[in-house]
MARBA-102775 format. One line per field, with one value per residue (C-alpha): residue in one letter; x, y, z. Coordinates in steps of 0.05 Angstrom, whole numbers, plus 5000, padded with zeros to 4 digits. Example, Ala and Ser with C-alpha at 12.3 -4.5 7.8 and 13.67 -1.06 7.14 Angstrom:
<rs>
residu	c(a / s)
xx	c(5246 / 5273)
yy	c(4910 / 4979)
zz	c(5156 / 5143)
</rs>
This chain:
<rs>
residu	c(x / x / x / x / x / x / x / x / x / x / x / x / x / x / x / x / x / x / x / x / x / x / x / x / x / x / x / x / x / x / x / x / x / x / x / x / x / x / x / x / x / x / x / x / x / x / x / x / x / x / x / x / x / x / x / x / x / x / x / x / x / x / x / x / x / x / x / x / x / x / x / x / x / x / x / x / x / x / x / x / x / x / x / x / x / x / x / x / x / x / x / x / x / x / x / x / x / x / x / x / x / x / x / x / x / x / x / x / x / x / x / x / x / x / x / x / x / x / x / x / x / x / x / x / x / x / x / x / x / x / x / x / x / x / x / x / x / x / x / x / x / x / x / x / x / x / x / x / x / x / x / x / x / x / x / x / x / x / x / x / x / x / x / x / x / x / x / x / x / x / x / x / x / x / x / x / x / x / x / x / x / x / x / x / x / x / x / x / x / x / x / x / x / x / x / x / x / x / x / x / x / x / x / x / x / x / x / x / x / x / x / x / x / x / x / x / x / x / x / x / x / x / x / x / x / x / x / x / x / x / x / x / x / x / x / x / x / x / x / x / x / x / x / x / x / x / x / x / x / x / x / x / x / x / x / x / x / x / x / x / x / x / x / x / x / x / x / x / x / x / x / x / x / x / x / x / x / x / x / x / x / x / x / x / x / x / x / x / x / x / x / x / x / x / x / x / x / x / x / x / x / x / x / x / x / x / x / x / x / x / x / x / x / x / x / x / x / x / x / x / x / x / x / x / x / x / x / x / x / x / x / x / x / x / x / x / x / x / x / x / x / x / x / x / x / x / x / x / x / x / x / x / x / x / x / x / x / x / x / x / x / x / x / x / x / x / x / x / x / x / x / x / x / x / x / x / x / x / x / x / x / x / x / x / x / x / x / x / x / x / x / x / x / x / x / x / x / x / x / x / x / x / x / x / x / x / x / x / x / x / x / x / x / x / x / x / x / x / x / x / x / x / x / x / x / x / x / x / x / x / x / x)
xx	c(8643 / 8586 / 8563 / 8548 / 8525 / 8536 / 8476 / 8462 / 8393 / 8354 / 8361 / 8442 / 8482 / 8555 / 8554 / 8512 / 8555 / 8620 / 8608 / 8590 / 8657 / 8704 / 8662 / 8660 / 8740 / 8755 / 8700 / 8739 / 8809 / 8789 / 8739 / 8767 / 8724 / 8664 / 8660 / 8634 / 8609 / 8586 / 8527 / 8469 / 8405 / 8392 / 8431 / 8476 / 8472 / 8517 / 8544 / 8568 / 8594 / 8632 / 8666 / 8682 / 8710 / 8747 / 8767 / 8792 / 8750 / 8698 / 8629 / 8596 / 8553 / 8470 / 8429 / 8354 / 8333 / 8349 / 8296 / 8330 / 8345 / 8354 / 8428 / 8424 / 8395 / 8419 / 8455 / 8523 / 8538 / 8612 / 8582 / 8575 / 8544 / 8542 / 8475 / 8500 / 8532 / 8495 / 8447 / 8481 / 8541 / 8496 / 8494 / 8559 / 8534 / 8464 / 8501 / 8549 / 8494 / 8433 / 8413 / 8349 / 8376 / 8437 / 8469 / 8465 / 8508 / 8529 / 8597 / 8609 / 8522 / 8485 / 8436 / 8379 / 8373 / 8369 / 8313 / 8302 / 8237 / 8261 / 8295 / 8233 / 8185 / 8242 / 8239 / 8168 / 8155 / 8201 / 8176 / 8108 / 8127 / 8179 / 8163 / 8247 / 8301 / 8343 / 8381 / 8411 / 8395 / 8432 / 8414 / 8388 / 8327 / 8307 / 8295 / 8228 / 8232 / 8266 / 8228 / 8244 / 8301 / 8305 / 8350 / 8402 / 8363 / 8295 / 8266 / 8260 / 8194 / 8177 / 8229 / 8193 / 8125 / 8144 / 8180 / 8110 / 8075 / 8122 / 8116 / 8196 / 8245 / 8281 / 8295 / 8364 / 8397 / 8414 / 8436 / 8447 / 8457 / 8508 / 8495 / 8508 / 8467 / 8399 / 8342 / 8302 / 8240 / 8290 / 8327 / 8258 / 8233 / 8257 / 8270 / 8343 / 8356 / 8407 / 8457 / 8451 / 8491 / 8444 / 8487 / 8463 / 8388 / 8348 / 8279 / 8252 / 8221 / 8288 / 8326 / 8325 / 8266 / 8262 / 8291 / 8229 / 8259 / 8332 / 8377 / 8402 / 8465 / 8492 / 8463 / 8513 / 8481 / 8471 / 8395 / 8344 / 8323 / 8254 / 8293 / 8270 / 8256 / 8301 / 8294 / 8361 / 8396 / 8446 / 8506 / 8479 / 8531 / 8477 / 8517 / 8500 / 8554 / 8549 / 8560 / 8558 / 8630 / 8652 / 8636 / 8667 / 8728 / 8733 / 8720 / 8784 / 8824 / 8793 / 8826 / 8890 / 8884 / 8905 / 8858 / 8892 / 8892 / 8825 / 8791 / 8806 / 8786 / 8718 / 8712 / 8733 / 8684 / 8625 / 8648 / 8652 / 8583 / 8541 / 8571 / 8573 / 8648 / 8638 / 8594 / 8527 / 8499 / 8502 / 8578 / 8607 / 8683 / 8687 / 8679 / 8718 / 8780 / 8766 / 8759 / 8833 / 8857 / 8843 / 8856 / 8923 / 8924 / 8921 / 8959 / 8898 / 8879 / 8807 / 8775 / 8802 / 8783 / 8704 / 8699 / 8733 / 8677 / 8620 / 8646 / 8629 / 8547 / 8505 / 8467 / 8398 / 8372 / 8413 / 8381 / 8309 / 8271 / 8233 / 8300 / 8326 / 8268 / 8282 / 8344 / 8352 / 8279 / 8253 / 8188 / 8157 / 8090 / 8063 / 7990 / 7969 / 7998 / 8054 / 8106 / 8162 / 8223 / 8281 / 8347 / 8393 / 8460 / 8491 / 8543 / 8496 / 8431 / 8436 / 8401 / 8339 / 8294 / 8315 / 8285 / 8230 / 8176 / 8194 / 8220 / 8155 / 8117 / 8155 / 8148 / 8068 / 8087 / 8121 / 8075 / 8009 / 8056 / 8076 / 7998 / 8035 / 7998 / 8061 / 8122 / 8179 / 8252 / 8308 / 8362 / 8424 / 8484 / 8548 / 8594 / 8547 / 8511 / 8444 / 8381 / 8313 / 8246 / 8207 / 8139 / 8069 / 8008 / 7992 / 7958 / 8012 / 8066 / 8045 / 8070 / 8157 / 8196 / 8219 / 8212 / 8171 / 8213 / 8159 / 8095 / 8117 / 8185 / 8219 / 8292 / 8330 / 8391 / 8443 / 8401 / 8434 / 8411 / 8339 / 8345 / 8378 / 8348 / 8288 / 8253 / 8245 / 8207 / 8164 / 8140 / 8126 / 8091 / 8044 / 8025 / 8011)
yy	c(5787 / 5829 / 5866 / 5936 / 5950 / 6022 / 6038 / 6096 / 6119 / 6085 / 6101 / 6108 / 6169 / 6176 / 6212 / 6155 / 6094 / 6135 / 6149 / 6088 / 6055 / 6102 / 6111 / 6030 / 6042 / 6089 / 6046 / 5979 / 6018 / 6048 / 5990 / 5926 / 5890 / 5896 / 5893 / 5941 / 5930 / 5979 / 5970 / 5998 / 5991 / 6005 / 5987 / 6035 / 6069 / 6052 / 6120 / 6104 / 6031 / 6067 / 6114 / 6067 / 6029 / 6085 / 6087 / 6012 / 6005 / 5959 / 5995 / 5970 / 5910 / 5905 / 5892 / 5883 / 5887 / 5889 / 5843 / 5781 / 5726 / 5649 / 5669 / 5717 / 5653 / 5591 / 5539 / 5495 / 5432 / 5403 / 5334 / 5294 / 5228 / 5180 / 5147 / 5084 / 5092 / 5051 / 5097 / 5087 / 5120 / 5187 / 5176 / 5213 / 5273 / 5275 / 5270 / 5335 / 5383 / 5354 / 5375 / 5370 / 5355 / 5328 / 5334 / 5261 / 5256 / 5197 / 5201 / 5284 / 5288 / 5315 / 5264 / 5290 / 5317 / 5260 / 5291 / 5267 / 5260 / 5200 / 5167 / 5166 / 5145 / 5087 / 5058 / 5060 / 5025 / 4986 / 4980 / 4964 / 4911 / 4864 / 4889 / 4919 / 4947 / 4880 / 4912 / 4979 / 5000 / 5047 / 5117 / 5119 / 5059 / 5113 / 5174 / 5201 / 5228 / 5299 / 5366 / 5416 / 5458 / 5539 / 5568 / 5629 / 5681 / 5665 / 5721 / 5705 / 5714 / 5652 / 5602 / 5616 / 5596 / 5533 / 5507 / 5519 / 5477 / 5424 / 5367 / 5372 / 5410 / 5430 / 5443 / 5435 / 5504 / 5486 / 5524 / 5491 / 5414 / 5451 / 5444 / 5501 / 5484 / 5473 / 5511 / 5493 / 5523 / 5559 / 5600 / 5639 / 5658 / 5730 / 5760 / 5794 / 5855 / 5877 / 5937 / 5993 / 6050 / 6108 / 6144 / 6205 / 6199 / 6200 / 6185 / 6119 / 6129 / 6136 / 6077 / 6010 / 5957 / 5932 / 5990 / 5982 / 5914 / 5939 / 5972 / 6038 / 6057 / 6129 / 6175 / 6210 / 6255 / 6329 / 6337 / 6367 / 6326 / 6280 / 6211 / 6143 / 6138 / 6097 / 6058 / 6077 / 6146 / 6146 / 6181 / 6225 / 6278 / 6313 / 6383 / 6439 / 6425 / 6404 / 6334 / 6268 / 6254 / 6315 / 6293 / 6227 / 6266 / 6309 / 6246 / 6217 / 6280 / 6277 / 6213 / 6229 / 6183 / 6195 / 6164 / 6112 / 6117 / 6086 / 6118 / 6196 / 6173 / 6153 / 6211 / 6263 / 6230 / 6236 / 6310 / 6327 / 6298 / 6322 / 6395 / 6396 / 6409 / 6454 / 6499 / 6488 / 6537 / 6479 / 6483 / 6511 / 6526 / 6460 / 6420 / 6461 / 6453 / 6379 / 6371 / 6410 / 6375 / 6302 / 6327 / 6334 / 6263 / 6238 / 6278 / 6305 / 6378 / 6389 / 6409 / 6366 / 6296 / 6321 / 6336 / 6268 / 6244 / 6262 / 6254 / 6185 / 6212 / 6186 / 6234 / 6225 / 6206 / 6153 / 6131 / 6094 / 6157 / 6122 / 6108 / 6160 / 6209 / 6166 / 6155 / 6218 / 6226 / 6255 / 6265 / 6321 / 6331 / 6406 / 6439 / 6358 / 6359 / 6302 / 6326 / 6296 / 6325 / 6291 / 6317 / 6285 / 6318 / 6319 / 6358 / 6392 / 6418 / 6429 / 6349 / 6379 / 6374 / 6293 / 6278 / 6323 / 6289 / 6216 / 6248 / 6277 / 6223 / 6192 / 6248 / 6235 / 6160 / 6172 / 6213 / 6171 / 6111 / 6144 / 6177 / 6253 / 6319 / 6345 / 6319 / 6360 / 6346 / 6391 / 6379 / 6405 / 6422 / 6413 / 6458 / 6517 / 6521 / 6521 / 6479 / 6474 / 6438 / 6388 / 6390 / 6351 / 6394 / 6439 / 6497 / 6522 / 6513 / 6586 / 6613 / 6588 / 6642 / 6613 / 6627 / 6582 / 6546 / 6497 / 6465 / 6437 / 6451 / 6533 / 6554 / 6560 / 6602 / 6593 / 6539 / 6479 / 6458 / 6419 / 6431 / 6500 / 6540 / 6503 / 6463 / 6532 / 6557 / 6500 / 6504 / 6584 / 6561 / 6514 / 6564 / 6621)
zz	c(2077 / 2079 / 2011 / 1993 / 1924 / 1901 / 1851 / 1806 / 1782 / 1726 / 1658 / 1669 / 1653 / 1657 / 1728 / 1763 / 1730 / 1732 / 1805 / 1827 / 1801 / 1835 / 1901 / 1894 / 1892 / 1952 / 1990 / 1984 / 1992 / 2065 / 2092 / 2065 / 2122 / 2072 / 1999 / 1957 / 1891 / 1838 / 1800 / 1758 / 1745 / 1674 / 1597 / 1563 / 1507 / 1451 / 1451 / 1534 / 1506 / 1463 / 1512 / 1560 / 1505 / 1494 / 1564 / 1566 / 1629 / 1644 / 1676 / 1734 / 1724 / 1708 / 1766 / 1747 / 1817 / 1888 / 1912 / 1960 / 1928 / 1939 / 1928 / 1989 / 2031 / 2008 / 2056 / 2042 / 2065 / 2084 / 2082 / 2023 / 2022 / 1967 / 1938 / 1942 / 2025 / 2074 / 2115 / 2180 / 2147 / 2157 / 2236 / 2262 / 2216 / 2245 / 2316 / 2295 / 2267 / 2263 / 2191 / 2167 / 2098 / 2072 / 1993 / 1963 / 1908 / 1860 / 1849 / 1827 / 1803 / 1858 / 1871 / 1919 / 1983 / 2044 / 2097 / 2154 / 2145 / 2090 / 2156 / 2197 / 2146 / 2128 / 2200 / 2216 / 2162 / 2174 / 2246 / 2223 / 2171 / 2211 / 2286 / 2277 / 2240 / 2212 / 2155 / 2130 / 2061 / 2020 / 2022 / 1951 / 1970 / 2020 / 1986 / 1961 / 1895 / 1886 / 1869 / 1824 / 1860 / 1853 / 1824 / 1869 / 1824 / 1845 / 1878 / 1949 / 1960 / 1903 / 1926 / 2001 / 1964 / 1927 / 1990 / 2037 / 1984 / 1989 / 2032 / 2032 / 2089 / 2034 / 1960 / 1922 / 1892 / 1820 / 1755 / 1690 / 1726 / 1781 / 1848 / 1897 / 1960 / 1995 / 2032 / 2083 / 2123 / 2173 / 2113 / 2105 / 2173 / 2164 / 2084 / 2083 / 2069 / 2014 / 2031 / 1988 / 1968 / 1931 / 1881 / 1844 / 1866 / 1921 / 1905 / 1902 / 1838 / 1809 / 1838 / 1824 / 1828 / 1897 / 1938 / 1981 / 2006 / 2020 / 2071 / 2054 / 2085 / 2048 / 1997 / 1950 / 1907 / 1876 / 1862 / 1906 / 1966 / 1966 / 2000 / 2008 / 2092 / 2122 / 2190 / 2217 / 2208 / 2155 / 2131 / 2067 / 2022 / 1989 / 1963 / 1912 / 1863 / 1782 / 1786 / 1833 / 1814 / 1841 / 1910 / 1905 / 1887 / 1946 / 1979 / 1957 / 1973 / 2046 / 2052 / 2028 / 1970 / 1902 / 1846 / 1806 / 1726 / 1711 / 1777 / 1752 / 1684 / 1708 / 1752 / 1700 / 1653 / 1703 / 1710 / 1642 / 1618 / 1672 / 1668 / 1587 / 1594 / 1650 / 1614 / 1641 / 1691 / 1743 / 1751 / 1805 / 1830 / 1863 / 1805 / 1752 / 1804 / 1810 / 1732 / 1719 / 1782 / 1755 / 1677 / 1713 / 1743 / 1675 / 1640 / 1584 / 1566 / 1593 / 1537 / 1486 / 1531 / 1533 / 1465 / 1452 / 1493 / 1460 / 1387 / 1408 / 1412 / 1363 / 1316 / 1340 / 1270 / 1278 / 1355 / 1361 / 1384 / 1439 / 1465 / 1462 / 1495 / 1556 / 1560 / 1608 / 1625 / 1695 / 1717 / 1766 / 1810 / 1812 / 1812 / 1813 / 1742 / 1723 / 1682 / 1645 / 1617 / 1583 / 1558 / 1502 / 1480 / 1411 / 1380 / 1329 / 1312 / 1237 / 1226 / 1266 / 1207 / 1194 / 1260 / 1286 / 1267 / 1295 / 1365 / 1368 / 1356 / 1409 / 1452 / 1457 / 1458 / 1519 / 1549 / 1538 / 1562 / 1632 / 1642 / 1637 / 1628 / 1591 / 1564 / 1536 / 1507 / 1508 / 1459 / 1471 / 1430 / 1476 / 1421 / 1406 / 1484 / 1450 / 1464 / 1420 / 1458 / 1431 / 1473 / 1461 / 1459 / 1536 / 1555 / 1595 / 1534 / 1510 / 1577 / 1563 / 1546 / 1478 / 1413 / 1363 / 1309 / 1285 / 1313 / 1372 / 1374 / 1414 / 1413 / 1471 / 1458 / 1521 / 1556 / 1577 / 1645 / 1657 / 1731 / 1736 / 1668 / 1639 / 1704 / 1741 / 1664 / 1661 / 1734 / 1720 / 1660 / 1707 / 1756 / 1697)
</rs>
């Protein structure tokens, strides 16, 4: 069955992991002839580990890449020869298929691969020694000695390399002494392509390692348009509103099907986080009726379920500071300037002083690290609707509209949103 992994940005928030499960959902519900699988691209937080805890719901699985693989490749066998078989017993399979490698085993132990290559060197020695062929070995005595086989994680392109170098037709597929099949030249004429599902993003820079290499089929997302070319055209949902899982939603309503338990839970999650409870500037009509319509599903009161959800935050005294400042960190081109801007939430900002200094220090870190002309951090309290900026030193910092708390660090009464309130501020501030 043909695969489709559904993949949120890096540096996963609740929207791109939350909407990859339940698009992953609906996908498999109303095209069972392929099989969708959810995935991202980064690790979670604790605070997310928590919540989905919380949720009794497992979150999509960790993909470090989407480069192909061996596993994408690899070649099974319905034969199976023993070590110790005579070799003519290997005749009526040659006369079936014609393999250029068959799985030698000794009794359940994969033994080797037989090439034919080991047949033809057999006989003319043979040949060339007696003048004929007056005895059958076993298929063991034949058999040059076995290379080192690749394992179904190795990256494509490697597994192609070793077997060039090799005077073999093929190498065994092994993990941890268990065999799982064999490649030959033929299995690397032309790389594969992985399907690929782009959820919440649509730059390459966001998504995952190795999106260069696959085949994207749909974009799902909410930001502003900059998307990876494709080869063929493709079906993209690309709409105004405050959160991915908003669109998956309306997805499942076009189809007349009702989200089961864990599905509104994930979707109402995505919802919540990415519109701070409905309260950032970003939200629009469309997803406060979605939020009440699946708060409904589920039988919770609105409110109460997102302020459940981030109790579960972690103070960020209590977070690695590195970690933290890029946990929700974008970066931006203007004026031939490279600018960053990350976002954390928390459900307070009377700990600012127990953590200025070390965020940053990060900050710069962070900025040095990724070769930016400016980094800033907004941190937002969810409760109160009030943000303070954390910014390294820039000319163009005098030009925000905030007021100075500390070196380094402005209020932002009533901000919330990077994209809608404090992006459109910073790029002012660039072109003052």
């Amino acid at each position: 069955m043909e695969k489709i992994y559904i993949i949120g940005h890096r540096n996963p928030d609740f929207d791109s992991v939350c909407s990859a499960y339940a698009y992953a959902k609906l996908k498999n519900r109303v095209d069972p002839s392929k099989e969708y699988i959810a995935a991202r691209c980064g690790h979670l937080p604790e605070s997310m580990k928590k919540v989905f805890a919380g949720l009794g719901i497992e979150p999509p699985v960790y993909m470090r890449d989407i480069y192909p693989k061996v596993r994408d490749i690899y070649l099974t066998s319905e034969v199976r020869i023993d070590a110790d078989a005579p070799l003519n017993s290997v005749a009526a399979s040659y006369k079936i298929t014609n393999p250029s490698v068959i799985p030698v085993f000794e009794g359940e132990r994969f033994y080797g691969l037989l090439s034919v290559d080991d047949i033809t060197s057999w006989a003319m020695n043979e040949i060339m020694k007696k003048g004929s062929i007056t005895e059958i070995p076993k298929v063991r005595d034949i058999m040059r000695e076995e290379e080192e086989p690749v394992t179904p994680s190795e990256l494509f392109e490697e597994a192609k390399r070793k077997l060039s170098s090799s005077v073999k037709r093929g190498l065994a597929v092994m993990e941890k002494d268990e065999f799982f099949g064999f490649v030959t030249r033929r299995c690397f004429l032309k790389a594969p392509k992985n399907n690929v599902i782009l959820m919440d993003h649509n730059e390459a820079k966001q998504s995952i390692n190795g999106i260069e290499t696959a085949n994207i089929v749909e974009i799902i997302d909410h930001h502003r348009l900059d998307a990876i070319k494709t080869e063929l055209p493709i079906f993209i949902d690309a709409e105004p509103l405050g959160s991915t899982c908003t669109i998956v939603y309306r997805k499942y309503v076009l189809e007349g099907i009702v989200p089961n338990s864990d599905e509104a839970k994930m979707l109402l999650t995505g919802i919540v986080s990415d519109t701070l409870i409905l309260r950032s500037p970003t939200t629009t009509p469309v997803d406060i009726d979605s939020a009440n319509e699946l708060a409904k599903l589920i039988g919770v009161e609105l409110n109460e379920f997102g302020l459940k959800m981030f109790s579960y935050m972690e103070g960020l005294k209590n977070r690695v500071p590195k970690e933290a400042v890029e946990s929700d960190f974008k970066t931006y081109k203007e004026k031939n300037l490279k600018i960053g801007i990350g976002q954390c939430e928390c459900t307070t900002l009377k700990d600012l002083e127990d953590y200025r200094e070390e965020y940053l220090l990060a900050l710069e870190d962070v900025r040095k690290h990724q070769e930016l002309d400016w980094a800033v951090l907004m941190i937002t309290d969810v409760i109160k609707e009030h943000s303070v900026l954390f910014t390294t030193d820039f000319r163009a910092v005098r030009h925000l509209p905030y007021s100075p708390v500390s070196e380094k660090v402005y209020d932002m009464p009533g901000v919330m949103s990077r994209k809608k309130q404090l992006l459109p501020e910073i790029l002012h501030a660039v072109e003052e």
